[in-house]
N, CA and C atoms as an extended XYZ file, in Angstrom:
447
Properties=species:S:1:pos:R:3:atomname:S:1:resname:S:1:resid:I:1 pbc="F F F"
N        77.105       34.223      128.076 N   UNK     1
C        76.954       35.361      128.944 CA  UNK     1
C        77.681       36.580      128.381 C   UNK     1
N        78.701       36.312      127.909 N   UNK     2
C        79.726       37.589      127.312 CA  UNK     2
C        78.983       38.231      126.041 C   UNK     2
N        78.160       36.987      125.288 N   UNK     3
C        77.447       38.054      124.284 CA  UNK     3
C        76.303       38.758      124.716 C   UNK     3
N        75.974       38.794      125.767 N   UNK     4
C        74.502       39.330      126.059 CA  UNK     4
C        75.199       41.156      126.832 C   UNK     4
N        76.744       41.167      126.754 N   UNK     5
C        77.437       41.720      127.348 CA  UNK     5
C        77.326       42.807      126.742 C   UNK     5
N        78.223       42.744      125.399 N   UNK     6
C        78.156       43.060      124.347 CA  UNK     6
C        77.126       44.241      123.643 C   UNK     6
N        75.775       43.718      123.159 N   UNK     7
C        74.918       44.359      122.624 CA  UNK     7
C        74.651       45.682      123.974 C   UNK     7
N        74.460       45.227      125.611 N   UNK     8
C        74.127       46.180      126.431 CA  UNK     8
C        74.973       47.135      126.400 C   UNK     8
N        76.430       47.162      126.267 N   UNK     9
C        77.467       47.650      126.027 CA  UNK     9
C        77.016       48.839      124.865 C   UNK     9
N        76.879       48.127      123.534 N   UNK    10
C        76.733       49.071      123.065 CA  UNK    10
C        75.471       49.852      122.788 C   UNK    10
N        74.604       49.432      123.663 N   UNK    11
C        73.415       50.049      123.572 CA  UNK    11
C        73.427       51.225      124.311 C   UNK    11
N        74.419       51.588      125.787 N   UNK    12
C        75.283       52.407      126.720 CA  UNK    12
C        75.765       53.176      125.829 C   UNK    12
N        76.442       52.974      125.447 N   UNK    13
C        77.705       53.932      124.305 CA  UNK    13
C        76.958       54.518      123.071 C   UNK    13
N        75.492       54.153      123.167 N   UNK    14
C        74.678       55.101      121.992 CA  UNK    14
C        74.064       56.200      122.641 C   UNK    14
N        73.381       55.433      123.702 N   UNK    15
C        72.716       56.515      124.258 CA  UNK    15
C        73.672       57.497      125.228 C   UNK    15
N        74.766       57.370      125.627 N   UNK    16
C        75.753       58.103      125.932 CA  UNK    16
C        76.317       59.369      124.797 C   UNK    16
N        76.463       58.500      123.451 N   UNK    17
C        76.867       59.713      122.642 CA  UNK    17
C        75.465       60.272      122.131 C   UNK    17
N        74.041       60.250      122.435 N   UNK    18
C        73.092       61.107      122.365 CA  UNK    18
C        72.878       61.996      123.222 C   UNK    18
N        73.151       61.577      124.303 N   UNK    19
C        73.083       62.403      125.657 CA  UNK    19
C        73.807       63.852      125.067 C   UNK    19
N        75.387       63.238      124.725 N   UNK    20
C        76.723       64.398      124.569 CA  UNK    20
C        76.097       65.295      123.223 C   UNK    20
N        75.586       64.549      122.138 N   UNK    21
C        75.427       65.387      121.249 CA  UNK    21
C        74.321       66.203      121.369 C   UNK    21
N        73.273       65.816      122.581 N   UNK    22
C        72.087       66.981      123.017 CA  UNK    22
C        72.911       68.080      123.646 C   UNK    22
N        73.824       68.103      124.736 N   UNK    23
C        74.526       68.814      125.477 CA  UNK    23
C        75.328       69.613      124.766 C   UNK    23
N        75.987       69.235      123.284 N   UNK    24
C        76.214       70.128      122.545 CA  UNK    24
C        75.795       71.534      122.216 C   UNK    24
N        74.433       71.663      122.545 N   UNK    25
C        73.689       72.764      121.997 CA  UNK    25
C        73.916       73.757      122.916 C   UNK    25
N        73.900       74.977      122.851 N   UNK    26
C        74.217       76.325      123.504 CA  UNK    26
C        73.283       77.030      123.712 C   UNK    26
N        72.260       77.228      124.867 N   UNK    27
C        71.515       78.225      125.010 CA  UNK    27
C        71.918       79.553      125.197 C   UNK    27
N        71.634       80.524      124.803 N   UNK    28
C        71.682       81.874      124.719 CA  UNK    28
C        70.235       83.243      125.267 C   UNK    28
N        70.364       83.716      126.493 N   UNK    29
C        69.599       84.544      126.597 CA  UNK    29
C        68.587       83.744      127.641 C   UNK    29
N        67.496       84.133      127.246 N   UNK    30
C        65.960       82.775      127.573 CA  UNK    30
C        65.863       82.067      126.578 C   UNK    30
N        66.649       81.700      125.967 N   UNK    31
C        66.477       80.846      125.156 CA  UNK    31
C        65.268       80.568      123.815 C   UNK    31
N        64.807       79.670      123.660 N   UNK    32
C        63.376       79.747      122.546 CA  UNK    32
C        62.578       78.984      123.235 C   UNK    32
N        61.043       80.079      123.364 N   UNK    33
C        60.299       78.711      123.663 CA  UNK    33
C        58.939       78.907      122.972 C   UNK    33
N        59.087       79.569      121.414 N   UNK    34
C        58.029       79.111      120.577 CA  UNK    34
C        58.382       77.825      119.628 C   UNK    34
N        57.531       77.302      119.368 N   UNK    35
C        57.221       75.691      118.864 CA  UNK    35
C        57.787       75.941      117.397 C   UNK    35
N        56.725       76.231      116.929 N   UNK    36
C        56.857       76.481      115.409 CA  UNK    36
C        57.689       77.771      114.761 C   UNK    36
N        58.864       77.706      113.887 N   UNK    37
C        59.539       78.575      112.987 CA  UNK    37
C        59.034       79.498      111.979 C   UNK    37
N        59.135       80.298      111.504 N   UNK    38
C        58.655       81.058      110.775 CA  UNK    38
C        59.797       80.726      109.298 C   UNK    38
N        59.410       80.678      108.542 N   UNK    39
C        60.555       80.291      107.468 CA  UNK    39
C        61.706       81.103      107.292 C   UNK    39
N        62.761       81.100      107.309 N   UNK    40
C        63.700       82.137      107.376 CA  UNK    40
C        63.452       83.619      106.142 C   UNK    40
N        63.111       82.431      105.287 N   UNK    41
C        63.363       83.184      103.766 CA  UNK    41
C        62.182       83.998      103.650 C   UNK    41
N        61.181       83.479      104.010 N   UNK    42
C        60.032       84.700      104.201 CA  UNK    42
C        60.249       85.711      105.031 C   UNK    42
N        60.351       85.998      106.089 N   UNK    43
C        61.100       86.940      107.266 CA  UNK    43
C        61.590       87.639      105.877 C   UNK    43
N        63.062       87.323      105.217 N   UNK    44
C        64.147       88.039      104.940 CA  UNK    44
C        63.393       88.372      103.387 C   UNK    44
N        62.388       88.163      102.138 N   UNK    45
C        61.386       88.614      101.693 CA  UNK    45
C        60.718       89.400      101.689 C   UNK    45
N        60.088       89.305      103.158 N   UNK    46
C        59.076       90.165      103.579 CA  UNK    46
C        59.382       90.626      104.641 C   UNK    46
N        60.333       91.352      105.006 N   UNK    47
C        60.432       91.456      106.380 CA  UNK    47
C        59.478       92.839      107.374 C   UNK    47
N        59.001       93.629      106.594 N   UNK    48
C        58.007       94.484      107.039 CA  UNK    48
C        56.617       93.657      107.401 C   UNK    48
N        56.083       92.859      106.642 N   UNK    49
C        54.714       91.905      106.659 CA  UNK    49
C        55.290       91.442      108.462 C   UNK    49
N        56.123       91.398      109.046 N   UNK    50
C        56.520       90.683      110.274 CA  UNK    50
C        56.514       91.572      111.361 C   UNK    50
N        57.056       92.730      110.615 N   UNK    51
C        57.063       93.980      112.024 CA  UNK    51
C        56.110       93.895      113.218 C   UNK    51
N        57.227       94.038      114.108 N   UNK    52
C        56.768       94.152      115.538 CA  UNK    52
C        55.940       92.279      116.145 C   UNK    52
N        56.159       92.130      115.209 N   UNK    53
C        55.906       90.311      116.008 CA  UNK    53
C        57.494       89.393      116.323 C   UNK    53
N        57.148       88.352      117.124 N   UNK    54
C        57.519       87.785      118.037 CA  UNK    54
C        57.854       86.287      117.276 C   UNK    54
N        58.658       85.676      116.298 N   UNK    55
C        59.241       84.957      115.799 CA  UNK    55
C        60.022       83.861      115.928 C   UNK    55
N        59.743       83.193      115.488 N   UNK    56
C        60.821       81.611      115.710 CA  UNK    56
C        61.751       81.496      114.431 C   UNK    56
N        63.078       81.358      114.125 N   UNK    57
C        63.623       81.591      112.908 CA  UNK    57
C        65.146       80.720      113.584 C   UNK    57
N        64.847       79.864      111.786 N   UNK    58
C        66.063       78.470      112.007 CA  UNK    58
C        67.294       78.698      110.639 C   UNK    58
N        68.174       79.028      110.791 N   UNK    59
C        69.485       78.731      109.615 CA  UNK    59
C        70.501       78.651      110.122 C   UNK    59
N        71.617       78.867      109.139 N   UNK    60
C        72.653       78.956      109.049 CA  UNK    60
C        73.483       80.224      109.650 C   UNK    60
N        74.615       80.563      110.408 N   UNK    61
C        75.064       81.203      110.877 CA  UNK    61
C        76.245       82.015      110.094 C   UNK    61
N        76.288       82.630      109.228 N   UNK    62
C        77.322       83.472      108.080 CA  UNK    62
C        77.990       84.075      108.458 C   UNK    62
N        77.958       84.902      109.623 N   UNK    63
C        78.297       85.997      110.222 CA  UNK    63
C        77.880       86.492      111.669 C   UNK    63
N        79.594       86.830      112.179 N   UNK    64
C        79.348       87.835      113.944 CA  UNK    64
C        79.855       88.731      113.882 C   UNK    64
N        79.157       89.689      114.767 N   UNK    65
C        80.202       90.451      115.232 CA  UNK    65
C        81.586       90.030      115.661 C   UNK    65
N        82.591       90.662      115.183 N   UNK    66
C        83.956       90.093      116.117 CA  UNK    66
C        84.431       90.833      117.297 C   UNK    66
N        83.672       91.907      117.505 N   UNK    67
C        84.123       92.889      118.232 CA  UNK    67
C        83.161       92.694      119.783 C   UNK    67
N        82.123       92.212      119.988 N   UNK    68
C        81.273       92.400      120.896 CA  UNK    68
C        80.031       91.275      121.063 C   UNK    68
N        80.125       90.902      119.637 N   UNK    69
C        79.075       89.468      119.924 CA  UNK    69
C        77.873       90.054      119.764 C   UNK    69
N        77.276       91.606      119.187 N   UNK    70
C        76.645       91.665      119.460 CA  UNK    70
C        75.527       91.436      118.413 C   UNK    70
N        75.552       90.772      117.506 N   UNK    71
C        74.858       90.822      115.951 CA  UNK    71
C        75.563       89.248      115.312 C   UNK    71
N        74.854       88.625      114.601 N   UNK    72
C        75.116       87.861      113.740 CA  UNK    72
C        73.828       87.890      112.422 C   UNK    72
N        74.470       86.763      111.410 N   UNK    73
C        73.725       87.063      110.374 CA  UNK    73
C        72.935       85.648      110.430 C   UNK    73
N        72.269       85.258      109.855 N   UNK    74
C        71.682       83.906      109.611 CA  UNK    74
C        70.957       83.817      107.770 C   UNK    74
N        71.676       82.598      107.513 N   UNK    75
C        70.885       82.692      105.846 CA  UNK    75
C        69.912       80.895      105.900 C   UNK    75
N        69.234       80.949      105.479 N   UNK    76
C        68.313       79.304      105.713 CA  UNK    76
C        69.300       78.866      105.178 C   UNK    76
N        68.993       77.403      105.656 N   UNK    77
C        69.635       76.287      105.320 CA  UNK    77
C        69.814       75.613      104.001 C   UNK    77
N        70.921       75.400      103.425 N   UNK    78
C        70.868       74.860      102.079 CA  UNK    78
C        70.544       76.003      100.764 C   UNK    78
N        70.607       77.028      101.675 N   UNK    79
C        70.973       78.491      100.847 CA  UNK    79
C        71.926       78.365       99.884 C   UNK    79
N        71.487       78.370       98.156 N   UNK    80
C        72.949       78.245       97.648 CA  UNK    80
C        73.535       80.120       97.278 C   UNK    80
N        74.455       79.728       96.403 N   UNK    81
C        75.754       81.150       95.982 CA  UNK    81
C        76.358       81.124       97.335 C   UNK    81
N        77.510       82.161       96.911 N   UNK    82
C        78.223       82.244       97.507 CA  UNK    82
C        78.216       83.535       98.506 C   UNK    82
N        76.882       84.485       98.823 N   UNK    83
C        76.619       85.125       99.536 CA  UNK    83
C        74.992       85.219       99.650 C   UNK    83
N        74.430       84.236      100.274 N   UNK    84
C        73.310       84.188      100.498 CA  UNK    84
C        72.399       85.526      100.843 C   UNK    84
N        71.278       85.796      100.998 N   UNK    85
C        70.416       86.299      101.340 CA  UNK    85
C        70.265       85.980      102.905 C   UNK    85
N        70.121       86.957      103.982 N   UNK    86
C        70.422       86.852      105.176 CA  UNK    86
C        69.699       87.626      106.187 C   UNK    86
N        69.128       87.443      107.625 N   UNK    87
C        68.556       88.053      108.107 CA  UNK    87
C        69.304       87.972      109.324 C   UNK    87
N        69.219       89.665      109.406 N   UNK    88
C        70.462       89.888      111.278 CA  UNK    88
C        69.895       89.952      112.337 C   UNK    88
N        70.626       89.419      113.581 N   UNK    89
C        70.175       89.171      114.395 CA  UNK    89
C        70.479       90.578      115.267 C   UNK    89
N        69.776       90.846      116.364 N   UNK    90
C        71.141       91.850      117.036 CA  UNK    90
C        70.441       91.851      118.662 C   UNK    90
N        71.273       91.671      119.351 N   UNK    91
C        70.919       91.232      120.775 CA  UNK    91
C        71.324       93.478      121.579 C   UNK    91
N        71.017       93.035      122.615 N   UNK    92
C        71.577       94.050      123.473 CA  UNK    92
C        72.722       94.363      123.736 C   UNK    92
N        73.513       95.482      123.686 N   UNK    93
C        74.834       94.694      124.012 CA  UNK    93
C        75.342       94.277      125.599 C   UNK    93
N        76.068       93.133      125.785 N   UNK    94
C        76.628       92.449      126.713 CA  UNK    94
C        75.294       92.015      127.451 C   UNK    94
N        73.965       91.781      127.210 N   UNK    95
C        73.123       90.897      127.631 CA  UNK    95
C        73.134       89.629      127.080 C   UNK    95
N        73.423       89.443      125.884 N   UNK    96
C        74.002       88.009      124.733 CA  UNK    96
C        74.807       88.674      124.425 C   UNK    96
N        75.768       87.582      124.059 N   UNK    97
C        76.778       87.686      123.210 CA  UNK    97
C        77.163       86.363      122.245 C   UNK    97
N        76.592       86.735      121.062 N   UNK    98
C        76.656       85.778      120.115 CA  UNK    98
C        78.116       85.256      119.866 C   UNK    98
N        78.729       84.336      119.956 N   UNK    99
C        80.475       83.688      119.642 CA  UNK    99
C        80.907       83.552      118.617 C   UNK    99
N        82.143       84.026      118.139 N   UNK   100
C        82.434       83.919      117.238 CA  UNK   100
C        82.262       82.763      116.192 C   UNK   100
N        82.557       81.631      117.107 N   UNK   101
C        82.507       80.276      117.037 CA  UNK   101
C        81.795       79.643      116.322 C   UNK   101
N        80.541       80.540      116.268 N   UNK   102
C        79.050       80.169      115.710 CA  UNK   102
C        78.752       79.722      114.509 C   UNK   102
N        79.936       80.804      114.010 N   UNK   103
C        79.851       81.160      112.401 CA  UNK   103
C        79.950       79.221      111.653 C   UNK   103
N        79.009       79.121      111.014 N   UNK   104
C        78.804       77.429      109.680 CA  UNK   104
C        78.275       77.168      110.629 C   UNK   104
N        77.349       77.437      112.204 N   UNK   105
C        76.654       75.984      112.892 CA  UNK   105
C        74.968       76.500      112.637 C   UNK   105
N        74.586       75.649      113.215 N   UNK   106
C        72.888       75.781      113.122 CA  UNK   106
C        72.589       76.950      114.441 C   UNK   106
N        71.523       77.740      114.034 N   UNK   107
C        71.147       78.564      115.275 CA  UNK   107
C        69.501       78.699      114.862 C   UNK   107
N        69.109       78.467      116.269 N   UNK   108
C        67.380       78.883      116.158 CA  UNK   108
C        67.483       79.754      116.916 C   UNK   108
N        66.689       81.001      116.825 N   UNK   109
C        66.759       82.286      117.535 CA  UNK   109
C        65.147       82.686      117.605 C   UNK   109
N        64.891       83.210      118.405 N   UNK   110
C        63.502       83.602      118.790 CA  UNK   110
C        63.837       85.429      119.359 C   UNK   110
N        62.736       86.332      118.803 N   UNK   111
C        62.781       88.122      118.831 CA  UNK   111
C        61.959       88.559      118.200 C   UNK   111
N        61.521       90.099      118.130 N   UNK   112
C        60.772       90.610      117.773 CA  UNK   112
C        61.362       91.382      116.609 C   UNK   112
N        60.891       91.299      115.409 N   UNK   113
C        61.070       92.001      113.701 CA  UNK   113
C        61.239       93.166      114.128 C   UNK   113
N        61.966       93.992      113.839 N   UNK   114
C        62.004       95.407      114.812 CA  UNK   114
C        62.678       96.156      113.113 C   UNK   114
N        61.952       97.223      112.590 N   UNK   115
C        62.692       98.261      111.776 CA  UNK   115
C        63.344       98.964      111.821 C   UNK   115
N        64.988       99.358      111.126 N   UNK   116
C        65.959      100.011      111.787 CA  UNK   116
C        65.829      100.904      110.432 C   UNK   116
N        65.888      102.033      110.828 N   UNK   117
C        65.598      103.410      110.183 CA  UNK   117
C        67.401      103.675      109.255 C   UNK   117
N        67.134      103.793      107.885 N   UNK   118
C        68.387      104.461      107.001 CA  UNK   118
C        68.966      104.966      108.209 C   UNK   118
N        68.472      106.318      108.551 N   UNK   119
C        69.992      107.119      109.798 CA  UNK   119
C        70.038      106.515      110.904 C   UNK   119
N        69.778      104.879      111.352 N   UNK   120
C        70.449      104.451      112.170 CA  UNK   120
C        72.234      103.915      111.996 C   UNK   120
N        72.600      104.230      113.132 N   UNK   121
C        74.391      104.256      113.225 CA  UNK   121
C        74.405      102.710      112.544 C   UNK   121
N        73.732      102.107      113.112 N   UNK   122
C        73.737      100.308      113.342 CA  UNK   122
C        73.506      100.066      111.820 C   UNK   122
N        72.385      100.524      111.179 N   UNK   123
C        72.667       99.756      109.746 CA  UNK   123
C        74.011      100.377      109.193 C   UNK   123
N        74.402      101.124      108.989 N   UNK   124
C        75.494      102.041      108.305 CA  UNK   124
C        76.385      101.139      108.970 C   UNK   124
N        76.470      101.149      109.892 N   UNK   125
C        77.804       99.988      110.077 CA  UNK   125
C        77.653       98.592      109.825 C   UNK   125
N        76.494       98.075      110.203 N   UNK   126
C        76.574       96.728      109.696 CA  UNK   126
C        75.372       96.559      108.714 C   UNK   126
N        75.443       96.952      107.577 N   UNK   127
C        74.429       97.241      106.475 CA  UNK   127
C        74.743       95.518      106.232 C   UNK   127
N        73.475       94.993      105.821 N   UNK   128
C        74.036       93.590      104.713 CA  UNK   128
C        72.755       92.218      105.542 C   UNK   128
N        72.144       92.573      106.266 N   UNK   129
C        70.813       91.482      106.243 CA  UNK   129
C        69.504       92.068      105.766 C   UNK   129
N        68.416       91.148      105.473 N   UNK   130
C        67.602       91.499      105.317 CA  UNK   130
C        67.319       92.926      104.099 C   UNK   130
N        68.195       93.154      103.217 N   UNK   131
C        67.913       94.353      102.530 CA  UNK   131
C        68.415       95.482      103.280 C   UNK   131
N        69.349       95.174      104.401 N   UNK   132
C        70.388       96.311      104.949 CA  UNK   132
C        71.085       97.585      103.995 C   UNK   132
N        70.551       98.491      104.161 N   UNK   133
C        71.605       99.806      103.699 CA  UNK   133
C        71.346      100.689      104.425 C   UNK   133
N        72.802      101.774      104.490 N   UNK   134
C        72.640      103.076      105.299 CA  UNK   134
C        71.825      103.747      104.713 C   UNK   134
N        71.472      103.778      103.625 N   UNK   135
C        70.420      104.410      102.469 CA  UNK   135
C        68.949      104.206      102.790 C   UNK   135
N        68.383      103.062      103.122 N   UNK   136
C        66.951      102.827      102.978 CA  UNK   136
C        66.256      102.196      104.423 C   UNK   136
N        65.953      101.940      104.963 N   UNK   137
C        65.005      101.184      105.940 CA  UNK   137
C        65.449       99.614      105.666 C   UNK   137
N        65.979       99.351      106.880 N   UNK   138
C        66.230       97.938      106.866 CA  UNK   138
C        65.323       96.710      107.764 C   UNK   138
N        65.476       95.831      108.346 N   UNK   139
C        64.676       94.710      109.753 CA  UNK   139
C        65.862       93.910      110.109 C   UNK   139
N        65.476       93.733      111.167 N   UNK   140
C        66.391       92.812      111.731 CA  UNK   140
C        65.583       92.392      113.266 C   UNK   140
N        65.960       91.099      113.598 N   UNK   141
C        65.298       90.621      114.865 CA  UNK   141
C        66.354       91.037      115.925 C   UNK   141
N        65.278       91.232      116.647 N   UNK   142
C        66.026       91.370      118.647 CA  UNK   142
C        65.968       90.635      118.987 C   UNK   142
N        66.973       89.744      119.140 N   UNK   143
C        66.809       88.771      119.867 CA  UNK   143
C        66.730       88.602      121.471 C   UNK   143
N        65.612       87.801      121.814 N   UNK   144
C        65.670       87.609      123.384 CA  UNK   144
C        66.158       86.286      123.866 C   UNK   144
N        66.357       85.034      122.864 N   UNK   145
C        67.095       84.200      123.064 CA  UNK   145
C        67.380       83.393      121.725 C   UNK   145
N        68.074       82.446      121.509 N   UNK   146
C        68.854       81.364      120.827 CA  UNK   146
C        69.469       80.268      121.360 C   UNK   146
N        69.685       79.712      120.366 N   UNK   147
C        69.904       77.914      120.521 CA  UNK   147
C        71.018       77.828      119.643 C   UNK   147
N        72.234       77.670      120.013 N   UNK   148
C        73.272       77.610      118.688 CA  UNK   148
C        73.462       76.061      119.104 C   UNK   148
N        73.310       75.103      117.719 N   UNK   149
C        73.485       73.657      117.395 CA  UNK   149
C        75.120       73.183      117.277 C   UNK   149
């Protein structure tokens, strides 16, 4: 009887730590609720070919704002060097607020490719995704929600 104990036991304690490691995840905003991703690295490639559409996009988290939460960076996954190629996120401010916290975890984010013009304040200050400079025409997604892993 004690071994039949056993295996149920730990069959409890698996699906318990699946439960916790789903609950892990952090919704942000409305969250995502397109299916399919768009490849990160294409977005950050091509990021004009995307303008004004509505996106699913999965990487790595490089960079936040520290000041407001209101921007992070994302580079795909398994991105090598030591400063990847990166596409920014940038929410509203104090409608999301991306966490510092974020920075090395997984994030899927869902927004619209939106072009931020050289004399915007916003690239000049945070120049550095997607082909960011205060100099030239940059992209970056709006985000309307995310999933930080």
């Amino acid at each position: 009887m004690c071994e039949m104990r056993l295996p149920a036991a730990l069959l409890l304690a698996c699906l318990t730590s699946v439960s916790l490691a789903a609950a892990a995840d952090t919704t942000l905003g409305s969250g995502v609720t397109l299916e399919t991703a768009t490849p990160i690295a294409d977005v950050i490639a091509k990021p004009a070919s995307f303008a004004g559409q509505t996106v699913r996009v999965e990487g790595v988290v490089t960079a936040v704002c520290e000041h407001a939460g209101c921007w992070m960076t994302l580079a795909p996954a398994g991105a090598a060097g030591e400063h990847p190629a990166t596409l920014r996120l940038k929410v509203d401010d104090g409608v999301i607020v991306f966490p510092v916290s974020a920075r090395g975890r997984t994030a899927v984010a869902q927004g619209v490719v939106a072009r931020v013009g050289g004399d915007d304040h916003h690239a000049a200050d945070h120049a550095g995704g997607a082909g960011a400079s205060a100099a030239k025409t940059s992209y970056q997604l709006e985000v309307t929600g995310a999933i930080l892993r």
